[in-house]
DRENVOZA-374286 format. One record per residue: x, y, z of N, C-alpha, C in turn. Coordinates in steps of 0.2 Angstrom, whole numbers. Layout:
! residues N
   n.xx   n.yy   n.zz  ca.xx  ca.yy  ca.zz   c.xx   c.yy   c.zz
      X      Y      Z      X      Y      Z      X      Y      Z
...
***
This chain:
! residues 414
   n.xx   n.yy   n.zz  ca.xx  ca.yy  ca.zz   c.xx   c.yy   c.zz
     62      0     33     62      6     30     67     11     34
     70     16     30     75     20     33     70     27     35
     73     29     40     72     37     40     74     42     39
     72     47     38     78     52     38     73     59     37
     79     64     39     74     71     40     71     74     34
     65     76     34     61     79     29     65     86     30
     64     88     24     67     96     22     60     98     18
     60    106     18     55    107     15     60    114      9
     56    114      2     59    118     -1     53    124     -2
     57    131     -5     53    134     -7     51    139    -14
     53    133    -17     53    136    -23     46    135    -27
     47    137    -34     42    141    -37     37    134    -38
     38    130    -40     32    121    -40     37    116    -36
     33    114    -31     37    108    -25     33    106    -23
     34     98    -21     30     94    -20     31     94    -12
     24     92    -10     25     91     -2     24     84      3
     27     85      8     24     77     12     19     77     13
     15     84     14     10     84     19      2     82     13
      5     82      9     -1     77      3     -8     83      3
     -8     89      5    -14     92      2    -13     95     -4
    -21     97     -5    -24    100    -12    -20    108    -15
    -20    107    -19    -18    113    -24    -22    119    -20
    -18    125    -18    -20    130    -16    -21    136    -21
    -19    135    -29    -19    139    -34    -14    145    -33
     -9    144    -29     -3    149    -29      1    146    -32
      9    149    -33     15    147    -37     16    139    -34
     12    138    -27     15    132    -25     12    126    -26
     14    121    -30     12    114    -29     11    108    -25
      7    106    -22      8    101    -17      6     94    -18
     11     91    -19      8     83    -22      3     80    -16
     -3     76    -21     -6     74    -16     -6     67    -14
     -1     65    -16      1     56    -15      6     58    -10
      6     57     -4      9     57      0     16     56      2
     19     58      2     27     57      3     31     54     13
     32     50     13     39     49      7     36     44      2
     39     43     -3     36     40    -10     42     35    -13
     40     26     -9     46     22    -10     45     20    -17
     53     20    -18     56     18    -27     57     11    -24
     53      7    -30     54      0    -29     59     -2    -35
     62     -7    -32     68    -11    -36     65    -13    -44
     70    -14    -46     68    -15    -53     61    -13    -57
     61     -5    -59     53     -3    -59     56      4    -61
     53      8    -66     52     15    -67     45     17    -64
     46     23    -59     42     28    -53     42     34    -58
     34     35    -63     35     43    -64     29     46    -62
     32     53    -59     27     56    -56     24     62    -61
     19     66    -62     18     70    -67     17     76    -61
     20     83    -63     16     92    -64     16     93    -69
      8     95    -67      4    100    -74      5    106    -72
      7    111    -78      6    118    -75      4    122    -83
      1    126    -77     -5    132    -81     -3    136    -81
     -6    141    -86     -6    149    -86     -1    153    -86
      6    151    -86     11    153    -87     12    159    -90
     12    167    -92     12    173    -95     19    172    -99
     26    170    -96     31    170    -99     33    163   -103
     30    161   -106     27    153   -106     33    149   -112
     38    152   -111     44    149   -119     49    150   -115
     53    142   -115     57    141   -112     64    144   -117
     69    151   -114     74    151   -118     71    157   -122
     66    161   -118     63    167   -123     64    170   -117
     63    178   -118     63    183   -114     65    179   -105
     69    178   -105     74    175    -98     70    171    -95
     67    167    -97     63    161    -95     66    154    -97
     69    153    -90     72    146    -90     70    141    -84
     72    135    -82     74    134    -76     78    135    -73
     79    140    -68     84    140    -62     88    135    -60
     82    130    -56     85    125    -51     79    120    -53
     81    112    -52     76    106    -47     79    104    -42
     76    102    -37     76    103    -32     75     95    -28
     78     90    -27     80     83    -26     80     83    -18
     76     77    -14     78     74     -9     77     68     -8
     80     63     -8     79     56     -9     86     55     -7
     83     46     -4     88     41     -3     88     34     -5
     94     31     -8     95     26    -11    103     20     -8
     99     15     -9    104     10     -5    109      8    -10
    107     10    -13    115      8    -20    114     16    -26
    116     19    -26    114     24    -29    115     22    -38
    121     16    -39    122     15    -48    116     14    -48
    113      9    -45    105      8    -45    101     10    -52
    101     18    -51     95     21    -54     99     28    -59
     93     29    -61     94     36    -66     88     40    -64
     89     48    -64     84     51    -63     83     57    -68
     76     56    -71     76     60    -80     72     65    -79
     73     71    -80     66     78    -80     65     77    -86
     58     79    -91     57     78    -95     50     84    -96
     52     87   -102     48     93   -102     38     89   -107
     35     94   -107     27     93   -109     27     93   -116
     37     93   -121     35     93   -129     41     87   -128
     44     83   -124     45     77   -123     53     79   -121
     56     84   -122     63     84   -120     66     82   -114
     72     81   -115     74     76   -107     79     79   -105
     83     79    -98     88     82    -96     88     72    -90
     96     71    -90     96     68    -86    101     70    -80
     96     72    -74     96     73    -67    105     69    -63
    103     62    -62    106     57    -58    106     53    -64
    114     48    -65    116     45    -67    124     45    -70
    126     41    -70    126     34    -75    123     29    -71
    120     23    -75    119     17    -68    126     13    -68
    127      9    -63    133      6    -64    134      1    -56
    139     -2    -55    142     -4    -50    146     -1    -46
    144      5    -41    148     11    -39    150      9    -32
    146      6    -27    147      5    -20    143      6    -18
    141      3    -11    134      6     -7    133     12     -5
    126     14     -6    127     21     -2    118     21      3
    119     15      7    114     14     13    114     19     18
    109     23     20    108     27     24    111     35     23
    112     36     15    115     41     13    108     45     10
    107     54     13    102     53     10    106     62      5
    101     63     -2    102     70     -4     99     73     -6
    100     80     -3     96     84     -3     97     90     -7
     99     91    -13    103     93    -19     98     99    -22
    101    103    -26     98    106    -31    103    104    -39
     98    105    -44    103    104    -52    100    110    -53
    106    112    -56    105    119    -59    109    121    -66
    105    126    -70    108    127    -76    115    127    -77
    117    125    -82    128    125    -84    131    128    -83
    127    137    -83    130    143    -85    130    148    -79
    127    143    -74    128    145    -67    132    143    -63
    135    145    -57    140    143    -55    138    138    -49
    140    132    -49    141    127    -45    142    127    -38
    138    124    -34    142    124    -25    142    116    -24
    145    112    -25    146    103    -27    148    103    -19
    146     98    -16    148     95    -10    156     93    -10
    159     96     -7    165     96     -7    169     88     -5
    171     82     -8    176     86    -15    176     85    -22
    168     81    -22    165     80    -29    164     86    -33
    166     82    -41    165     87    -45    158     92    -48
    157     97    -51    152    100    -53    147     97    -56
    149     92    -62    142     89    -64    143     80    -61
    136     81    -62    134     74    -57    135     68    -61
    138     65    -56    141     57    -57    137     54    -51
    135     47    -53    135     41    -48    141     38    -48
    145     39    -51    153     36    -50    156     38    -45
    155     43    -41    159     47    -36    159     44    -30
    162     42    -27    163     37    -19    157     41    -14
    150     42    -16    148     44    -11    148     42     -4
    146     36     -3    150     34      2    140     32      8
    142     30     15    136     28     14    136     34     23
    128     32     25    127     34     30    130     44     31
    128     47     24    131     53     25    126     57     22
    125     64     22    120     69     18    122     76     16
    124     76      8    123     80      7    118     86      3
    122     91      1    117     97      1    119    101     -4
    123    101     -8    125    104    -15    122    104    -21
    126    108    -24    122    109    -31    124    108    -37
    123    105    -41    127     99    -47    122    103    -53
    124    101    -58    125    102    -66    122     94    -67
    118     94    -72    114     88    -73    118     82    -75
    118     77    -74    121     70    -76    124     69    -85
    120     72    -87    120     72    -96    114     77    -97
    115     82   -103    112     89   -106    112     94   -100
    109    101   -101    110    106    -97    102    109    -96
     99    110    -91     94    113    -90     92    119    -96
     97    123    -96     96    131   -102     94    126   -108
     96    121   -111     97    118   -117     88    116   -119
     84    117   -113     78    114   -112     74    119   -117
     70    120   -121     67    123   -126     58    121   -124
     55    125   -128     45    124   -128     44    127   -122
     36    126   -121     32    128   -119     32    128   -108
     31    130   -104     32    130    -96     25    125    -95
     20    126    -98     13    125   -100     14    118   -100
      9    113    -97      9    108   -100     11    101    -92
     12     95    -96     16     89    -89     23     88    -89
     25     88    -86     33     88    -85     32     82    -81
     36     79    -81     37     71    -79     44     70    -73
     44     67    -70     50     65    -68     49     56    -65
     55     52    -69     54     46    -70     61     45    -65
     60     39    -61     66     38    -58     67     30    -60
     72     26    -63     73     23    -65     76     14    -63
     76      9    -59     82      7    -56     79     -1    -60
     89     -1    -60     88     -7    -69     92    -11    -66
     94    -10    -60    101    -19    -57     95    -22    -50
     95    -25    -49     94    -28    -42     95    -28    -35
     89    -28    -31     92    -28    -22     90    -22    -21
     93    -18    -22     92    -11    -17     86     -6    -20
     84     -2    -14     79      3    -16     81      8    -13
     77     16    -13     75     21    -11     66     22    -10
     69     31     -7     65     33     -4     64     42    -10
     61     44    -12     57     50    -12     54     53     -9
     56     57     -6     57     63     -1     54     70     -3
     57     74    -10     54     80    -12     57     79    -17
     51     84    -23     55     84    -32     54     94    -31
     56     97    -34     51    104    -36     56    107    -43
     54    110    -45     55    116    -49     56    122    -50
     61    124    -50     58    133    -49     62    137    -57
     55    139    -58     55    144    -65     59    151    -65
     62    154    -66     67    159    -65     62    165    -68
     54    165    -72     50    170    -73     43    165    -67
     39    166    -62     35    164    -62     28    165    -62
     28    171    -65     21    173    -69     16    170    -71
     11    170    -67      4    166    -68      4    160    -68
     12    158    -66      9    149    -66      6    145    -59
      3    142    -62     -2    137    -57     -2    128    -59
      1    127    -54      4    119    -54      1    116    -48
     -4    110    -51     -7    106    -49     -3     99    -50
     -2     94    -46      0     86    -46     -5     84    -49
     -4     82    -56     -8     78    -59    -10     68    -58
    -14     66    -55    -15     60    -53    -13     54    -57
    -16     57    -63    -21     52    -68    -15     47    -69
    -15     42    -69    -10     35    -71    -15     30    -73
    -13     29    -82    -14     25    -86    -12     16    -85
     -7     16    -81     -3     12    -80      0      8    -88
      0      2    -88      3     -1    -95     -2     -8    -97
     -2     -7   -100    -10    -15   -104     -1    -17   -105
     -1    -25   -104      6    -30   -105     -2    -37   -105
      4    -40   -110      1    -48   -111      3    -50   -120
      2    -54   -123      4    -56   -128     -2    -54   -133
     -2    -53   -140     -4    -50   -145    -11    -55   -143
    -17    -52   -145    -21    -58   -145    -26    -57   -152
    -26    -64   -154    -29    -63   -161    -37    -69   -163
    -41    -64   -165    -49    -67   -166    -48    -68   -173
    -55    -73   -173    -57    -75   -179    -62    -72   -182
    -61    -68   -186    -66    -65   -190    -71    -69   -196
    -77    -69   -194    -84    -62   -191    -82    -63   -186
    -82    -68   -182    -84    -72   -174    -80    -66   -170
    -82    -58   -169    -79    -53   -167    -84    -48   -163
    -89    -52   -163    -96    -50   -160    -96    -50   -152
    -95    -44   -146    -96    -42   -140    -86    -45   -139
    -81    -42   -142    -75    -42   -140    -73    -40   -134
    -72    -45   -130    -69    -42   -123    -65    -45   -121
    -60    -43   -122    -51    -44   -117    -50    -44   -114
    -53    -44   -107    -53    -42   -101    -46    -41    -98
    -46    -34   -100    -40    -30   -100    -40    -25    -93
    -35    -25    -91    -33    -23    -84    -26    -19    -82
    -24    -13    -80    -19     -9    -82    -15    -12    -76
     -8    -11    -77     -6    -13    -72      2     -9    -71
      3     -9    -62      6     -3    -61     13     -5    -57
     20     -2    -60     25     -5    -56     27     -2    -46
     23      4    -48     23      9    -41     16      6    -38
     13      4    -35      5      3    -34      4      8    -29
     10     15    -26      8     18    -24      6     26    -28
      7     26    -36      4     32    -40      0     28    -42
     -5     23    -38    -12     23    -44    -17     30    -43
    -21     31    -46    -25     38    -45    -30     35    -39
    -32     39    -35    -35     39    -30    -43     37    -30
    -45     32    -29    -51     30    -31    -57     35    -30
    -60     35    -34    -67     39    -33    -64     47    -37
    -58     48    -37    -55     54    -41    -56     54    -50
    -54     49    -51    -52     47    -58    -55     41    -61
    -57     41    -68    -61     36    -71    -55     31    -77
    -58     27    -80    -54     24    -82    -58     23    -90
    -51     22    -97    -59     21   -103    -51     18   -107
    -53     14   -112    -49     11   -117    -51     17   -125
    -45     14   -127    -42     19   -137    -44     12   -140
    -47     12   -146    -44      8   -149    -43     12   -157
    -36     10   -158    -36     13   -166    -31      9   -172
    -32      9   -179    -25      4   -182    -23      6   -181
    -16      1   -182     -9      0   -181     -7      4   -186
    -11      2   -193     -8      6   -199     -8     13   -197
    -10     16   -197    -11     24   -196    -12     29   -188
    -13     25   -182    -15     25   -180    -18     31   -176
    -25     31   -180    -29     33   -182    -36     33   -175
    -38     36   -169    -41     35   -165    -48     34   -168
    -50     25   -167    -57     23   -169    -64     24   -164
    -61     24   -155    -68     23   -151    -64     22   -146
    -69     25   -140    -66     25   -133    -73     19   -131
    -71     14   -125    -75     14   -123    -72     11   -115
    -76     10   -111    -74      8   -104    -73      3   -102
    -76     -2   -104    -75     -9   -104    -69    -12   -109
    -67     -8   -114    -63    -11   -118    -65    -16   -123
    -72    -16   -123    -77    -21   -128    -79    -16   -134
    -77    -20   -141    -81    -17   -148    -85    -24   -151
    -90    -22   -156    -92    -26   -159    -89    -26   -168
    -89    -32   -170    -91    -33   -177    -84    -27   -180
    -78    -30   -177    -72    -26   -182    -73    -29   -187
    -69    -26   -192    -66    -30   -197    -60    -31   -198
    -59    -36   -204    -51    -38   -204    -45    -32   -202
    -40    -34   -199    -34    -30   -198    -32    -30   -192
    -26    -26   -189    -23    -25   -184    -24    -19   -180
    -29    -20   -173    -28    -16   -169    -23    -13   -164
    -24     -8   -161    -22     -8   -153    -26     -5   -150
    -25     -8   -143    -28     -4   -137    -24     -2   -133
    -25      5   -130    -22      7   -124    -28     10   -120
    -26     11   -114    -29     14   -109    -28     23   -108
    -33     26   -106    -33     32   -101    -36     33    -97
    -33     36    -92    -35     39    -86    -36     47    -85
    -42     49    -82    -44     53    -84    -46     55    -77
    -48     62    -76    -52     64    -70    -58     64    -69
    -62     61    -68    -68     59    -63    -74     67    -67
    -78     64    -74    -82     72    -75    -80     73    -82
    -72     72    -83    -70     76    -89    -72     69    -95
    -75     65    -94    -76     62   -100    -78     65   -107
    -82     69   -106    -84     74   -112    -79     78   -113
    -73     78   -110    -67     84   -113    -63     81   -117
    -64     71   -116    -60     68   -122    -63     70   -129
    -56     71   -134    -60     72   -142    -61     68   -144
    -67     68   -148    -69     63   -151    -66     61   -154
    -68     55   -159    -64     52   -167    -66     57   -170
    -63     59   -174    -66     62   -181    -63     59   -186
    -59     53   -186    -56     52   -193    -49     56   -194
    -45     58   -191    -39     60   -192    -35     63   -186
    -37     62   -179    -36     62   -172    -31     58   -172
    -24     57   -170    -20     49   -169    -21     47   -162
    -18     42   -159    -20     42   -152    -12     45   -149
     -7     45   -153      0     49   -152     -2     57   -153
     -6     60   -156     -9     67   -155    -13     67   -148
    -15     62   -147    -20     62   -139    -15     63   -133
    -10     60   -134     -6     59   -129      0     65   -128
      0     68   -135      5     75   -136      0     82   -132
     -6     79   -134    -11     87   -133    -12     87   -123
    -13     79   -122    -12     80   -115     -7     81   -112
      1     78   -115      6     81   -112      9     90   -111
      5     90   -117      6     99   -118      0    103   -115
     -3    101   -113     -9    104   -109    -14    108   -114
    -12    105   -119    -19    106   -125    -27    106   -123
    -25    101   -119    -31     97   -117    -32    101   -109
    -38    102   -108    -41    111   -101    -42    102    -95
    -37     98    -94    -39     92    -88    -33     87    -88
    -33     85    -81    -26     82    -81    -31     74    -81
    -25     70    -86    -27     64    -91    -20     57    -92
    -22     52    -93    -14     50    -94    -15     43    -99
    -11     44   -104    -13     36   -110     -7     32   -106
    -10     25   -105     -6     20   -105      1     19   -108
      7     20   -105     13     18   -108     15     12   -112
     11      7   -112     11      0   -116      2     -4   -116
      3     -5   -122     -3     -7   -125     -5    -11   -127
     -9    -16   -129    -10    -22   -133    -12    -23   -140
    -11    -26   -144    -12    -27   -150    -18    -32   -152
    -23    -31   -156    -27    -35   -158    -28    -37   -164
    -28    -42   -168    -27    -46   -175    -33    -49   -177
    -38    -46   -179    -42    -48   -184    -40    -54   -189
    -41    -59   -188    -39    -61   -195    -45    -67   -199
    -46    -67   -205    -50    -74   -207    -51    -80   -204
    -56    -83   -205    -57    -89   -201    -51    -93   -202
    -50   -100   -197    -47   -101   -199    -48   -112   -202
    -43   -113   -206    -45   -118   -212    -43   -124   -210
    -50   -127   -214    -49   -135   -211    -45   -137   -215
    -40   -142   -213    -33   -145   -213    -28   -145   -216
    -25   -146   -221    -19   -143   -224    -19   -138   -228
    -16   -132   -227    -20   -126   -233    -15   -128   -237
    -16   -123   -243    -13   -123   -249     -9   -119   -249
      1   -120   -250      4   -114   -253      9   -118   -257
     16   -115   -256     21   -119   -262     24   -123   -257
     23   -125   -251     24   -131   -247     17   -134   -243
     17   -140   -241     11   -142   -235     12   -142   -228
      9   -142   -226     11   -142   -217      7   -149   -215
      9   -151   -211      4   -157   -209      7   -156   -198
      3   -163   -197      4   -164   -189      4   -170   -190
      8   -174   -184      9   -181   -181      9   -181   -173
      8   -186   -172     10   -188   -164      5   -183   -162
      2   -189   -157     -2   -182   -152     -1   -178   -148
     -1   -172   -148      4   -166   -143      2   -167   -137
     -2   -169   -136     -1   -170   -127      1   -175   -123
      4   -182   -130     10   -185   -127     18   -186   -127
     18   -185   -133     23   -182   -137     25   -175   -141
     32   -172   -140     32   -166   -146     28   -166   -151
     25   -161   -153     22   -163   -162     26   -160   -166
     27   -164   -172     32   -161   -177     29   -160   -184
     32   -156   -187     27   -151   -192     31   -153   -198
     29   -159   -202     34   -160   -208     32   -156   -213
     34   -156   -218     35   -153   -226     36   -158   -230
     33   -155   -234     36   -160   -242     42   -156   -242
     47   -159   -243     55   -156   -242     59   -153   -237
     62   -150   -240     65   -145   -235     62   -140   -232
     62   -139   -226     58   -133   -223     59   -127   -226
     56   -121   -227     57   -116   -230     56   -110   -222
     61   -107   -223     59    -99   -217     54    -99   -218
     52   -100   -210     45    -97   -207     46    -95   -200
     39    -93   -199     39    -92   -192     31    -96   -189
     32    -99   -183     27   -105   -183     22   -102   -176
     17   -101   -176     15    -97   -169      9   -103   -167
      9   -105   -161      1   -109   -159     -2   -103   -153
    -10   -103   -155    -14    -98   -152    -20   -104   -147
    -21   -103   -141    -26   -106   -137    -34   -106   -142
    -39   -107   -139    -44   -104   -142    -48    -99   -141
    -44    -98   -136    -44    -87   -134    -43    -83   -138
    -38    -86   -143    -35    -82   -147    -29    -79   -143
    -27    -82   -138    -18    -80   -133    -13    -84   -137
     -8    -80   -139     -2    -82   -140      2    -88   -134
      3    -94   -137      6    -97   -133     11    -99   -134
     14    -99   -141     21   -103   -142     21    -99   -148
     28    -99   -151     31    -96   -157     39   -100   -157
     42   -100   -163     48   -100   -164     49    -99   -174
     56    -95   -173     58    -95   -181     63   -101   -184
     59   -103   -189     60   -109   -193     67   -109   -195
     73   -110   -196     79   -106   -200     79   -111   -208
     81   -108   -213     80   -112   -218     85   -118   -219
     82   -125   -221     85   -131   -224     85   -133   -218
     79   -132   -213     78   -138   -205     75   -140   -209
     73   -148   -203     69   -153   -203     64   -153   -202
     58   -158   -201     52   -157   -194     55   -155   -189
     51   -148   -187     54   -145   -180     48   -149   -174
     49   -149   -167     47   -150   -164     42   -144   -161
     36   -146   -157     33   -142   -155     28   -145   -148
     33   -142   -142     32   -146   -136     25   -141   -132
     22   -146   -134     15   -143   -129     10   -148   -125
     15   -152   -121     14   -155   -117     12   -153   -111
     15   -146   -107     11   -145   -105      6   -139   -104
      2   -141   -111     -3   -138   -111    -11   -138   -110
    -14   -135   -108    -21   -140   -105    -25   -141   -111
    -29   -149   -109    -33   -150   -114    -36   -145   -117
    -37   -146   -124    -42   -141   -130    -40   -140   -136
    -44   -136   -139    -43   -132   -146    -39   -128   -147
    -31   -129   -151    -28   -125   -153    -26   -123   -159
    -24   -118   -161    -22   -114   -168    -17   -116   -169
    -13   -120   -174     -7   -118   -177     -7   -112   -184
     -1   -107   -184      1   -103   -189      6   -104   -189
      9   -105   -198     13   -105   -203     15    -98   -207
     21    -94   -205     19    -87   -211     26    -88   -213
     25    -91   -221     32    -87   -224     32    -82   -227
     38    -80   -227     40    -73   -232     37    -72   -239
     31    -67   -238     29    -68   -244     20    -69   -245
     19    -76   -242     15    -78   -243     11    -79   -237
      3    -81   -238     -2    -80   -233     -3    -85   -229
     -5    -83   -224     -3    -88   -217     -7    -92   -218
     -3   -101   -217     -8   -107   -215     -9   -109   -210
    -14   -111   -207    -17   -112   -202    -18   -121   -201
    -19   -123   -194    -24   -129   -193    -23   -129   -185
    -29   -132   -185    -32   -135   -179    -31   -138   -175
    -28   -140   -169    -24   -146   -165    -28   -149   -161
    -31   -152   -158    -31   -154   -151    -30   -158   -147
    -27   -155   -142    -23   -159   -137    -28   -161   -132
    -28   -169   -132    -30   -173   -127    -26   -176   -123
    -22   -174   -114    -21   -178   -112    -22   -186   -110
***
């Protein structure tokens, strides 16, 4: 790991190294410790909430932001991109383009971005707005003040109020950085109060999973968030954890619960996602009422709607109720049959004829997606290798265009 000298800022919301608690002044103090490593191929976002803002409209009565306030070091700088992103979702891009620019190992910077309409002091002899294209060069530090990479801080419109995000992004390979300081400073600072909100949801990732209906009695997916930083998880014993579930059609919030276990759904398509919540405010989540989405949940907290800091999962899982499924060849304007047994050979999926478009899915007896492929029209028996697959009960689906999925049974004996 590299070193390099901490700077400290003094603006109106900025993060600290020294990782203590909110003193309820204009200043912010992150409590995840810095420095705060950006790992390779992974987006790192940190979240401030702020509060009580009197001047609270960005681009009303001279409230804007001034400045952010940037210290970090990175071994390839194309590497990454670095995005501000306001609490009604708007973005300004900080650092970037990504690209293949040269190394920049042991270069650290300690920058301000500042509005369009203000005058620049760029590190001599780079230009005004910020490029990773620029031969930074390695082993050097600067200290200038750049115009954002793409859009302009004044252009930034809503509310002060609310989470502001800042993601850092790195999408090539090999090199990483370091996170040093992020802040903020509001050109009105009146009444605001910024706290580092903890809460991270992280992301539910894994393949759609789909049940047999009724057989949907004590449903547990034993679902588990998972995190590309594993140093913003929330601090154990500060923050609690709870699952959404709501359709797909509408998505319409149906029930929270902790374990991510419902009983006795009915036919149709779910999803789950996760939130994380602070330790207490269980009771401050709203309830369902029937017209709640869980994208209104996740808008109300971004906007500080919601009186606690809270965070919904960025990627979710889907769940498919569907009808039992039917013993051996169903009925449509083609048949599906099996030969050969799959767990010596490919199994091939004949038709009367020519195959017709489809899409052909096998599901474990989990109901886990394990294989898929789309059929193209006027093939043959397609092949279907699940050799190695472990003994058991498997699902095959057939869905053409149009018409209702067929189903059968497989079992693979090695």
């Amino acid at each position: 790991m590299k070193n390099f000298p901490t700077l400290f800022t003094l603006f109106i919301c900025f993060f600290s190294i020294r990782g203590v608690a909110q003193t309820g002044d204009s200043t912010c103090l992150y409590s995840v410790q810095f420095p705060l490593n950006l790992p390779d191929i992974s987006t790192t976002t940190i979240d401030l909430r702020i509060d009580g803002a009197t001047n609270a409209t960005l681009g009303e009565n001279g409230q804007r932001i001034c400045s952010v306030h940037l210290s970090f070091t990175y071994e390839y700088i194309g590497d990454i991109s670095i995005q501000l992103t306001t609490p009604n979702g708007q973005s300004v891009m900080l650092v970037g383009p990504m690209g293949f620019f040269g190394a920049t190992d042991s270069t650290n910077w300690d920058i301000d971005f500042i509005a369009c309409n203000t005058p620049a002091v760029p590190d001599t002899p780079y230009a005004a707005v910020w490029t990773s294209n620029h031969p930074w060069g390695m082993n050097r530090h600067y200290y200038g003040s750049y115009y954002p990479s793409s859009g302009c801080l004044e252009q930034l419109t809503g509310s002060v109020n609310g989470t502001w995000k800042l993601a850092i992004t790195d999408n090539q390979p090999i090199d990483q950085g370091i996170l040093y300081d992020f802040s903020i400073n509001f050109c009105d600072d009146s009444g605001i109060y910024c706290n580092s909100c903890q809460a991270n949801a992280g992301a539910l990732t894994g393949p759609d999973k789909v049940v047999l209906w009724p057989n949907t009695s004590n449903l547990n997916l034993d679902l588990s968030p998972a995190y590309a930083n594993t140093a913003l998880m929330p601090p154990e014993g500060e923050f609690d954890y709870t699952y959404t579930l709501h359709r797909e059609s509408d998505g319409v919030l149906l029930a929270y619960d902790p374990e991510g276990t419902w009983d006795n759904l009915e036919i149709g398509t779910y999803i789950i996602c996760g939130v994380s919540y602070q330790t207490g405010a269980n009771t401050l989540l709203p309830a369902p009422n029937g017209l709640l989405t869980v994208a209104q949940l996740r808008n109300q907290l971004n906007t500080g709607v919601l009186p606690f800091c809270a965070d919904v999962s960025s990627d979710c899982i889907k769940v498919v109720i569907r009808e039992g499924f039917m013993e051996g060849t169903a009925t449509s304007t083609s048949t599906i049959g099996i030969r050969n047994n799959p767990g010596a050979t490919p199994m091939l999926t004949p038709f009367a004829g020519v195959l017709p478009i489809a899409h052909l899915r096998v599901f474990n007896s989990g109901g886990w997606l394990v294989w898929e492929y789309d059929i193209p029209e006027g093939s043959e028996a397609q092949p279907i290798d699940l050799g190695n697959a472990p003994d058991g009960l498997y699902f095959l689906e057939m869905q053409e265009p149009g018409l209702s999925s067929q189903w059968m049974k497989i079992m693979i004996l090695h």
